[in-house]
N, C-alpha and C positions, 0 to 999 in steps of 0.2 A: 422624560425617559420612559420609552417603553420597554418590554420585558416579553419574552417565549418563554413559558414555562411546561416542564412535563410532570405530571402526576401519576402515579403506581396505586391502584386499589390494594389496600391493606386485606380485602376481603378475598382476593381473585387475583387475576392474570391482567387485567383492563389497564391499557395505558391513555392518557388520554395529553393532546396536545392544544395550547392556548396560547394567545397573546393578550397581556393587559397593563397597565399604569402600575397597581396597585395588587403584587402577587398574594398577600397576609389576604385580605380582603375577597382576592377570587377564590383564595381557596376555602373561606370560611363556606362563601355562598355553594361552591359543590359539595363539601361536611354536609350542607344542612340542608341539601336536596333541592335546592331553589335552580340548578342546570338540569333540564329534563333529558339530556342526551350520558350524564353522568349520575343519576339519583339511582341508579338500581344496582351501582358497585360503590355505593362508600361503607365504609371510609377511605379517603385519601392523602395521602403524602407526597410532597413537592422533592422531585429525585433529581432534576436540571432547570436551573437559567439560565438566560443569554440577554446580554442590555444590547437596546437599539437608540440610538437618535428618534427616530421618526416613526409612527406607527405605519408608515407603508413597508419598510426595513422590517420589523418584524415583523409583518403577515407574509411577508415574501420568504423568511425563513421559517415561520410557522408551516407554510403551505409545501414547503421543500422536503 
């Protein structure tokens, strides 16, 4: 089961959009500054999901 998830900087206006397995876990690694395209607005909080079948399915609505 994969997952589209959005995130809201706590700090700012930054939204950012992803897809992954394991949403707890992606979000720990942006908290802790390990995504270089997100480390300069955390903190973050997870605002929407969406479940996919297939990780092709969610990069296609990721990317939508």
């Amino acid at each position: 089961m994969y997952k589209i998830y959005v995130l809201k900087s706590q700090s700012d206006i930054f939204h950012y959009i992803g897809h992954t397995k394991d949403v707890e876990k992606r979000l720990h690694e942006h908290n802790y500054g390990k995504v270089r395209s997100t480390k300069a607005h955390i903190p973050y909080k997870v605002i929407y999901t969406e479940d996919f079948s297939t990780k092709s399915e969610a990069q296609r609505r990721e990317y939508y």
